[in-house]
C-alpha positions in Angstrom: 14.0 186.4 -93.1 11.7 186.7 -89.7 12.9 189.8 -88.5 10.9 189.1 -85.4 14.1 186.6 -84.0 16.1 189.9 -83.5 15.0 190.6 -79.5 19.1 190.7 -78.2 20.9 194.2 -78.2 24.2 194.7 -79.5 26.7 197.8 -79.9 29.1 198.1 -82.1 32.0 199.9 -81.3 35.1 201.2 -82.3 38.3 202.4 -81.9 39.8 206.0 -82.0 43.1 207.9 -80.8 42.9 210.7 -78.7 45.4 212.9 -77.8 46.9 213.0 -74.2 47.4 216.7 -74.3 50.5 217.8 -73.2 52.0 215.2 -72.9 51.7 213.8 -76.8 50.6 210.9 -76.3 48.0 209.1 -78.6 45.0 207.0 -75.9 42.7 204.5 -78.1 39.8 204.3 -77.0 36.6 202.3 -78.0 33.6 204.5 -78.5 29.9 203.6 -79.7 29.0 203.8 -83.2 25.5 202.2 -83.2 23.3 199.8 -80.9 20.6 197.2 -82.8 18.8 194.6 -82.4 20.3 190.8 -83.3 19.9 187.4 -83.3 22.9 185.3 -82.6 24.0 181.4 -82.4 26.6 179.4 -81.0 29.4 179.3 -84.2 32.3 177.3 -81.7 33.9 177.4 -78.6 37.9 176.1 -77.4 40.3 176.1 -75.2 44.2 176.4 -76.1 47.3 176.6 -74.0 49.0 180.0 -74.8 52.5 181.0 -72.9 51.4 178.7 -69.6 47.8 180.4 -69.7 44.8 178.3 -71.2 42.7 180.9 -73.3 39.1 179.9 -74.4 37.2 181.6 -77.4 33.8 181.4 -77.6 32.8 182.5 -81.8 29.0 183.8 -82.6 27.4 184.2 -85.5 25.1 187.4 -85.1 22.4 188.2 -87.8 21.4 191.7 -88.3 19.2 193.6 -90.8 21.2 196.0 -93.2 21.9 198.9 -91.8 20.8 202.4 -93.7 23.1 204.7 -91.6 26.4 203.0 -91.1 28.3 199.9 -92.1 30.1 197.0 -90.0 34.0 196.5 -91.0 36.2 193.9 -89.4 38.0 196.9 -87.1 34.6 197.1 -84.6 33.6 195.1 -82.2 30.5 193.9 -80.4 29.7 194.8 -77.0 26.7 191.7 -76.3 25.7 190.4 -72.4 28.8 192.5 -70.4 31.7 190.7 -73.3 33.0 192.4 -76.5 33.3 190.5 -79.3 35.9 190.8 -82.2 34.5 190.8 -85.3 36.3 188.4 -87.8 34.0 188.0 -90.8 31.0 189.9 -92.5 28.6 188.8 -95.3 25.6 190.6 -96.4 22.8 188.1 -97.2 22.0 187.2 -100.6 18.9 188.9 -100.2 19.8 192.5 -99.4 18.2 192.5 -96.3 20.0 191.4 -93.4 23.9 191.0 -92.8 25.6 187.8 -91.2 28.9 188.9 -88.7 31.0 185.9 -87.3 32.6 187.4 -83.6 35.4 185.8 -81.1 34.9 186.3 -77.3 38.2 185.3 -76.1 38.8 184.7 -72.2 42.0 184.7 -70.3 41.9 181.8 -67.2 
């Protein structure tokens, strides 16, 4: 793999409960685990009609090299160009060296 195609940023975030003090009640909250760089393409995009709204999704494939000092599950998320994506697939690359993440970007309007 040309590693020189990864130029785009992405973070991957993701979710932990926090207390609410006094008041006992657990906040999630999305919090940064680790930005790198990526490559991505265009998996898919479509619109559906959900409960009188039309929602569109908009699904990326993003292509990163393996990372040494953490690893991607399905309960993060991408944060890439002001959207956060949902990761709903991972697949390390035959070769060892790079993993492949499939992400929905779903819009309410």
């Amino acid at each position: 793999m040309r590693f020189g195609s990864l130029r785009h940023r992405i973070t991957f975030e993701q979710v932990t409960t926090k207390s609410a003090g006094d008041l006992g009640r657990a906040v999630d909250t999305w919090e940064d685990v680790k930005t790198v760089y990526a490559s991505f393409k265009a998996v898919n995009s479509s619109e559906m009609d959900e409960q009188e709204q039309t929602t569109g999704s908009t699904y990326l494939e993003f292509r990163i090299r393996e990372p040494k000092d953490f690893t991607p599950t399905a309960k993060m998320r991408i944060q890439f160009q002001s959207r956060y994506y949902y990761i709903t697939g991972l697949k390390p690359a035959n070769s060892g060296d790079h993993y492949l993440i499939n992400a929905v970007h779903k819009d309410n309007g």
